[in-house]
N, C-alpha and C positions, 0 to 999 in steps of 0.2 A: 073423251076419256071419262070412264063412269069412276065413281067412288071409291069403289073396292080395287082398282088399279094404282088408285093416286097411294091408297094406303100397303098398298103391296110394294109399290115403289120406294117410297121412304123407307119402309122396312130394309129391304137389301141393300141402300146406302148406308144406313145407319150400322148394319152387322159388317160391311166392307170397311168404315172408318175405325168401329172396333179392333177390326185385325192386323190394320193398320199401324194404328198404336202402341199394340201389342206385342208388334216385331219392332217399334221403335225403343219400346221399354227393352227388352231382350237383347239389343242390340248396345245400350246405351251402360249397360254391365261390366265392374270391371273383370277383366281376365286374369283368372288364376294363374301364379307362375307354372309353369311346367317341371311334374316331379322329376328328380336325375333319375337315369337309366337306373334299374337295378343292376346290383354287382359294380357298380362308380365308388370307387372310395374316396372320405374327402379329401381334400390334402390335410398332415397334420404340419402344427406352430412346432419348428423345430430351435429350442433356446440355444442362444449362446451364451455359456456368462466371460466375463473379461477377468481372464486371469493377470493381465498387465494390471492394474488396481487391486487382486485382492491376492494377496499373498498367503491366505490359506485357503484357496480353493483347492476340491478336490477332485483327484483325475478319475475317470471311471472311464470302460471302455464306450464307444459309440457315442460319447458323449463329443460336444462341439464347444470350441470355446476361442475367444481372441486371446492373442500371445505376439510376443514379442521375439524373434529370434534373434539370438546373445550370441551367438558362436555355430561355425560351420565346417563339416569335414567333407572338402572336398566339393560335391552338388547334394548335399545333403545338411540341411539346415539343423542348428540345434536350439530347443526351445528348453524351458523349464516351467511345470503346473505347481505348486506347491513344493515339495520335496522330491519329486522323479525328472529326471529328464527323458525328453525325446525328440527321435530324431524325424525330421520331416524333409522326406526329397522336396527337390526342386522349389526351395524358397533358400534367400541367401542373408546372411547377417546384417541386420538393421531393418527388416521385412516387418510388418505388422499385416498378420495374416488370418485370417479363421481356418481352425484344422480340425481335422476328425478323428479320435483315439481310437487306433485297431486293434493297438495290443499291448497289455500290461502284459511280463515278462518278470520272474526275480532279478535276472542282470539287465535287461533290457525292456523300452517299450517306444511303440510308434505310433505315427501316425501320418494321416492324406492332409493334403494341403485341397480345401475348399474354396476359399477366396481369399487374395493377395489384397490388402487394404491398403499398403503403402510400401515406398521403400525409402532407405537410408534414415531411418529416424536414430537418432541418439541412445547411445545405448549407456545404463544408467552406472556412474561411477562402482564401482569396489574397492573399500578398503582394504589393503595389503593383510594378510594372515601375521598376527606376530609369531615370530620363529620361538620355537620350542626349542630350549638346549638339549642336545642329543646326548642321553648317558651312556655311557660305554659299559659296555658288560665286561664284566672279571672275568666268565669263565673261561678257560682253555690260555689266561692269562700267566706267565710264569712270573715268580715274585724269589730274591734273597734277599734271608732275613737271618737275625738272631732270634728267636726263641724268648720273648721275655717275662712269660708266667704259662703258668697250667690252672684250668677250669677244673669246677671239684670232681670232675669225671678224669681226669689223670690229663689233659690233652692241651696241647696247645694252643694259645690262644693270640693272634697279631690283629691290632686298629689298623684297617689300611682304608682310604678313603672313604672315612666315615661308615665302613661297617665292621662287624668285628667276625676276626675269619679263624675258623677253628682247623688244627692240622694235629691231626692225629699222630700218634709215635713218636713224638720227640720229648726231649728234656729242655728246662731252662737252659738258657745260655747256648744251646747248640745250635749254629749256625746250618741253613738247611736253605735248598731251591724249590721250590712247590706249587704247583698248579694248580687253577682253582677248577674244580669240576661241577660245582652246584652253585646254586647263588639263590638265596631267596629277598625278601623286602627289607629284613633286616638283617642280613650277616650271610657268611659261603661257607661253603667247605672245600680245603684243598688236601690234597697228596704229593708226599713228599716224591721229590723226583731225583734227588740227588743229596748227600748230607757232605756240606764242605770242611765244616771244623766242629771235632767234640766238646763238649761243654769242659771250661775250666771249672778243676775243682781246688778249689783253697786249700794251700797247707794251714794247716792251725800256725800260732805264733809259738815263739820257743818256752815261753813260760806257761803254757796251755798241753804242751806236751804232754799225752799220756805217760808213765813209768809202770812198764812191765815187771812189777814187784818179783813176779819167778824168776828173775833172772839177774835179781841181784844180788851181789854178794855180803852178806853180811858180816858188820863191825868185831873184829875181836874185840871181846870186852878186855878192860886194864886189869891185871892182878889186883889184888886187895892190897893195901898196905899196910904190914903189920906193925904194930907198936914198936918202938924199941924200948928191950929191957933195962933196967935199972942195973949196974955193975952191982 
């Protein structure tokens, strides 16, 4: 083997170990992730918040949130967000649930039950409401009375449970039955429905007696008396 072979030869081992390597670098690469399909959407972070802890949370529709169900009509569970209630099928009282708000309504609003988180938990005391005393209304009430003054409009005026009720047409002292037909914050007005006795009127006393002068008759005056004369 002459010269120019030996060097011919080296040459193509040496360019074959180059290419060698070259697909060893290439290969030794890390791999890019593969992009999503076009038209893939991501998935999106859908929040809950927990309305059982915050008592002013606020409801909004499609909104998601943990609750606690207080009370149930029937197979339909009843929750409260803040100030609205709603009703959520198929979760039952004492449920701690995540639910989805469909619909705000003025008298009403709902929503889907998404995931049941527990059941029978404790549902939190209420204090009892104190009772209001219920006040009765006067109107269409009937009332008898005496009559015992007039307002500077001519009218009658009676205190009857703390308000002061005006009855038109009558006099002091006359006894009357009367309905009340209006009522406001302070005082009613009624009408008379019946008048049972007229007012007494006072004779004057006897030495208070008027004297009808024209009709009386007047004193004969006494004669003069004359001197008598001297014999």
């Amino acid at each position: 083997m002459n010269t120019g072979d030996v060097v011919r030869r080296v040459w193509v081992l040496a360019v074959g170990a180059a290419v060698v390597m070259a697909g060893v670098t290439v290969s030794c690469k890390p791999r890019e992730p593969a992009a999503a399909p076009a038209g893939t959407a991501v998935p999106a972070v859908i929040e809950v918040r927990d309305a059982m802890t915050n008592a002013g949370a606020v409801a909004a529709e499609g909104g998601r949130f943990k609750v606690l169900i207080v009370d149930e009509d029937g197979a339909v569970g009843l929750t409260r967000i803040g100030e609205r209630s709603f009703a959520v099928p198929g979760t039952r009282k004492g449920d701690v649930a995540v639910i989805e708000i469909t619909r705000i309504g003025a008298d009403s609003a709902e929503a889907t039950l998404v995931e049941r988180l527990a059941s029978g938990h404790p549902l939190p005391e209420v204090a009892p409401a104190e009772e209001t005393p219920v006040v009765e209304s006067l109107v269409g009430q009937l009332f008898r009375v005496e009559i015992p003054e007039l307002n500077k409009d001519g009218q009658g005026v009676v205190a009857l449970r703390g308000k002061s009720i005006v009855v038109p047409d009558v006099q002091v002292g006359e006894r009357v039955e009367f309905r009340v037909v209006e009522e406001t914050a302070d005082g009613a007005v009624a009408e008379v429905v019946e008048r049972l006795e007229a007012p007494v009127v006072a004779k004057p006393a006897a030495d208070e007696e008027e004297i009808d002068y024209s009709k009386a008759v007047p004193k004969k005056r006494a004669a003069p008396v004359e001197p008598a004369s001297n014999p």
